[in-house]
C-alpha positions as CSV (number, residue, x, y, z in Angstrom):
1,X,57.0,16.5,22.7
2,X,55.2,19.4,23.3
3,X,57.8,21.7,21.2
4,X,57.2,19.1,17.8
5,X,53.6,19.8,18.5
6,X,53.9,23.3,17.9
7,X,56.5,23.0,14.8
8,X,54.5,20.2,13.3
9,X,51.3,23.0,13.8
10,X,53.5,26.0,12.6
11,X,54.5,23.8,9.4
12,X,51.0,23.4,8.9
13,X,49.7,26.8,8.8
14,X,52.3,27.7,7.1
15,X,51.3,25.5,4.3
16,X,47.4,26.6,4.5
17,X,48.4,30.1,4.3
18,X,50.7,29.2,1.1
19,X,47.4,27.0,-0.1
20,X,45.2,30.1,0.1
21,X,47.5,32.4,-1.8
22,X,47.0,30.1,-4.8
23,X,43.3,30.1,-4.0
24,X,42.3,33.6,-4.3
25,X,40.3,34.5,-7.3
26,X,42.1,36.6,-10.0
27,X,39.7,39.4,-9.7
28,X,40.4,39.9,-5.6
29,X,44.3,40.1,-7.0
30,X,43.5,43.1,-9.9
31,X,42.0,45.4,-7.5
32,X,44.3,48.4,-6.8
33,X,44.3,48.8,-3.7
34,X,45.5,45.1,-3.0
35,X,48.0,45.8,-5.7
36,X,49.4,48.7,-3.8
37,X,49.4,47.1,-0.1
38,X,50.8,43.5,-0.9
39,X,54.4,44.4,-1.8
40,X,54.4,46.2,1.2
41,X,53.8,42.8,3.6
42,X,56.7,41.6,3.2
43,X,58.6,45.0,4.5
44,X,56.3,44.8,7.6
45,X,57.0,41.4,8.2
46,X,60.7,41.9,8.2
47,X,60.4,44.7,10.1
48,X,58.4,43.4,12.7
49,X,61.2,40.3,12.9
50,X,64.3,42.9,13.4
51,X,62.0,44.9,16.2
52,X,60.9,41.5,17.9
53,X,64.5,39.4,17.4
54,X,66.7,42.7,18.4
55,X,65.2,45.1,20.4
56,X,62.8,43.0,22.8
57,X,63.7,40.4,25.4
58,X,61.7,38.6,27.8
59,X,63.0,40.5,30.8
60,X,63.9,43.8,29.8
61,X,61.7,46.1,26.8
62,X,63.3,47.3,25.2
63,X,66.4,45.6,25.2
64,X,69.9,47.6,24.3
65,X,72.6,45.0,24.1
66,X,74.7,43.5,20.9
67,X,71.8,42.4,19.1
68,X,70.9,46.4,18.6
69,X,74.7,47.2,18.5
70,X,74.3,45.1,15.4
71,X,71.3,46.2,13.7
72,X,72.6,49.6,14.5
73,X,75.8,49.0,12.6
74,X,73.8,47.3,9.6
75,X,71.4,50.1,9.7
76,X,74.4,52.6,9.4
77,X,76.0,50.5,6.6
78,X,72.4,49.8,4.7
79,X,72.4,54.1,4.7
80,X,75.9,54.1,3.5
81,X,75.0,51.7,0.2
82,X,77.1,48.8,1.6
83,X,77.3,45.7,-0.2
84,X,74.7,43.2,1.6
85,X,77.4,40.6,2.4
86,X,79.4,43.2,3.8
87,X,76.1,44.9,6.0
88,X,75.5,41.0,7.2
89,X,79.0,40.0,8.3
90,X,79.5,43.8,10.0
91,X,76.2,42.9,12.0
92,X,77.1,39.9,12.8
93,X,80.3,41.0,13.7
94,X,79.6,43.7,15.9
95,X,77.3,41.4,18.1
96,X,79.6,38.8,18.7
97,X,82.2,41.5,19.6
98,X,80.5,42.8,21.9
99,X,79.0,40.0,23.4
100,X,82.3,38.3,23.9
101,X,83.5,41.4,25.8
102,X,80.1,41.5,27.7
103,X,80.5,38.0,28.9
């Protein structure tokens, strides 16, 4: 009950926050700098994600097992101008490989 409790909250906020975006005057949205820095959220907040989802684990920090294997392989293919299909499924790929082999 306790986990519904949380997604139920989390589902909330995340419609405040979506509520507030379509609040903010006009004027706060024209001023450069905010027109400079917002693009950029969205890059930090993915970023943040891949860090937190595939380098950290509850035991061990940093963790290096085939979630890293695989956002080491989709950071080499990203480099290399890979198709994004073809960068997902390697990643994917790569991770399940290696964690079938390491049990």
């Amino acid at each position: 009950m306790t986990l519904w409790i949380a997604v139920v909250a989390a589902c909330l906020l995340a419609w405040l926050v979506k509520l507030a975006g379509y609040l903010v005057p006009e004027r706060v949205l024209q001023i450069p700098w905010v027109d400079r820095v917002v693009p950029l959220l969205t890059v930090a907040l993915l970023s943040a994600l891949v860090i937190t989802q595939g380098f950290l684990d509850g035991a061990r920090l940093p963790a290096l097992d085939a979630r890293a294997a695989g956002v080491g392989v989709a950071l080499v293919l990203l480099v290399l101008r890979a198709p994004f299909l073809v960068v997902v499924a390697a990643a994917a790929a790569t991770a399940a490989l290696l964690r079938l082999w390491g049990g």
